[in-house]
C-alpha positions as CSV (number, residue, x, y, z in Angstrom):
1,X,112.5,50.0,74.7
2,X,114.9,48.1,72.8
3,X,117.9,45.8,74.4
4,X,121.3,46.0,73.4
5,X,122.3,45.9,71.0
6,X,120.0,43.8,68.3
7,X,116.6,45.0,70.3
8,X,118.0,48.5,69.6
9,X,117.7,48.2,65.9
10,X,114.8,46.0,66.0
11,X,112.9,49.2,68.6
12,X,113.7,51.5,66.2
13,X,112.2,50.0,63.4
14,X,109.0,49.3,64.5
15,X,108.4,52.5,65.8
16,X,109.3,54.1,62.0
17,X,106.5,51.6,60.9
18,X,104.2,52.5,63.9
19,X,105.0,56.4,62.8
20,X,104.1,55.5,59.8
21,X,100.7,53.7,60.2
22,X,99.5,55.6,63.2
23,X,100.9,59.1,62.3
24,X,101.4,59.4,65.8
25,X,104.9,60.0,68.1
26,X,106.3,56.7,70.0
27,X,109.3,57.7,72.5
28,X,112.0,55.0,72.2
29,X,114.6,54.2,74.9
30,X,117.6,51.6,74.7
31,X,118.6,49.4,77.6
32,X,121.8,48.6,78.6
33,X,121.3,45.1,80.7
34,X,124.9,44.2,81.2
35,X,124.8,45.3,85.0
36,X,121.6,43.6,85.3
37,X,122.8,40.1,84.1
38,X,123.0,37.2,86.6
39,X,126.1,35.6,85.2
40,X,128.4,38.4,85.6
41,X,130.4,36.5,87.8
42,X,131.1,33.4,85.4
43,X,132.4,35.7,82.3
44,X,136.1,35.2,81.6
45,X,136.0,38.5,79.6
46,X,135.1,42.3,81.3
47,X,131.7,43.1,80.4
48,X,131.8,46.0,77.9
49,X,129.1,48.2,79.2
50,X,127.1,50.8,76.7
51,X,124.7,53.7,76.7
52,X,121.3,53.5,78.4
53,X,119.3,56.3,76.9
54,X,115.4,56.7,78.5
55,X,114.1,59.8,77.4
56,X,110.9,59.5,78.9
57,X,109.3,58.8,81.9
58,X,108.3,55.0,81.9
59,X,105.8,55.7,85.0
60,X,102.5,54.5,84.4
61,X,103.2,53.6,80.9
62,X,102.9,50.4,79.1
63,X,107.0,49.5,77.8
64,X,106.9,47.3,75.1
65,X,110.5,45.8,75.2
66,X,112.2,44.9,72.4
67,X,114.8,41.6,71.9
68,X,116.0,40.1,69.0
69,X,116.2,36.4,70.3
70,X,114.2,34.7,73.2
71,X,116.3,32.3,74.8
72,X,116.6,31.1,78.6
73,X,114.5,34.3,79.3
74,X,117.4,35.5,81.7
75,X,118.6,38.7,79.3
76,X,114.5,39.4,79.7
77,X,114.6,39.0,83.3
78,X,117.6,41.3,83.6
79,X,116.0,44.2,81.6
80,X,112.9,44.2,83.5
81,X,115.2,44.4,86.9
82,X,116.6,47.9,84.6
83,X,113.5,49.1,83.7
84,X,112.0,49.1,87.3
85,X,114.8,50.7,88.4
86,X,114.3,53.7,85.6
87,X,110.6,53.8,87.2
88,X,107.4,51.7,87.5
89,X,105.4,51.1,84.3
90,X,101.9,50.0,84.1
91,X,102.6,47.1,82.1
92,X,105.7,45.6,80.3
93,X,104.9,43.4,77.6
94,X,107.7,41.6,74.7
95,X,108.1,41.8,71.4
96,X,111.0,39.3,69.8
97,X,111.9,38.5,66.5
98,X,112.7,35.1,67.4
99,X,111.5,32.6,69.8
100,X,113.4,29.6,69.9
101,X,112.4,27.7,73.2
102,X,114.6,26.6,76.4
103,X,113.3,28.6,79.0
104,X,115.0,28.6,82.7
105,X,112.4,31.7,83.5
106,X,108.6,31.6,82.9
107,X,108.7,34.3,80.6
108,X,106.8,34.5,77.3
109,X,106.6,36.9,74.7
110,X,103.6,39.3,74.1
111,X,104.9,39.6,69.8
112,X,106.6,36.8,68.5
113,X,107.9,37.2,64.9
114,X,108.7,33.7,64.2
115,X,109.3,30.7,66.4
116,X,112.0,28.8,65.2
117,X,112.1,25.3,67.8
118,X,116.1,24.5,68.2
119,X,118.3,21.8,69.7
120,X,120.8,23.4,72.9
121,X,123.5,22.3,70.4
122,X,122.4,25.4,67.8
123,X,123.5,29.1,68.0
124,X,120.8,31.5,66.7
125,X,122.3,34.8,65.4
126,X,119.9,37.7,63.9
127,X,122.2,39.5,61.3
128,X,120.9,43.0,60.5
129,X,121.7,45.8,57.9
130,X,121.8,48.3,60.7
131,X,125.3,46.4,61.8
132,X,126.6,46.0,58.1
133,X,124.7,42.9,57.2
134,X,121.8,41.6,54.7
135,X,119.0,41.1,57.3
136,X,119.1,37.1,58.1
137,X,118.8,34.4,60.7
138,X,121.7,32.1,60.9
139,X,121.7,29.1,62.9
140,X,124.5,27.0,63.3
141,X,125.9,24.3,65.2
142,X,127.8,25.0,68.6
């Protein structure tokens, strides 16, 4: 189940590679969170909301979700709140491309790709082809 918008790219590629390995079918989903989000209320901006697409019933099945940075572990919190509402799996477990620390929530990923450890003052940003860029991780100064 990948999150919007860089956990939908990410989904999507792992389950070509688990295709690929297993020679089996994975369904894949993509989670809107915006709704879900507890600082709705602080945004300046109008939250630009986009497609939710579970075509699959999550019931009693393990959802692997699928971010491209872990953070505060509040966008995680605010997809599990969506998926529970699309149904009750049997287990939810993480996969993330990055983990770079700060945690408001005890959350912790089940698949980390690489831990990068960063200052508050740093920005992390996963580029990716599928958005018209070389596949990268940028960080930069706030």
């Amino acid at each position: 189940m990948g999150i919007r918008t860089g956990g939908v790219h990410l989904a999507h590629r792992l389950v070509k590679r688990i295709q690929e390995i297993e020679v089996a079918s994975v369904p894949i989903g993509e989670l809107d969170i915006t709704l879900y989000r507890d600082d709705l209320s602080l945004r300046k901006e109008q939250p630009i909301l986009r497609k939710t697409s579970v075509p699959f019933d999550i019931s009693d099945k393990i959802i692997v979700l699928v971010d491209d940075v872990l953070f505060t572990g509040r966008t995680i919190r605010a997809a599990m709140d969506g998926l529970i509402d699309l149904g009750r799996p049997a287990e939810i477990q993480l996969a993330v491309l990055v983990d770079r620390g700060h945690r408001q929530l005890p959350i912790k990923a089940t698949y980390i790709g690489k831990n990068i450890p960063t200052s508050r003052e740093e920005k992390i940003q996963v580029l990716l082809e599928e958005e018209g860029e070389d596949d990268r991780v940028v960080i930069s100064k706030t």
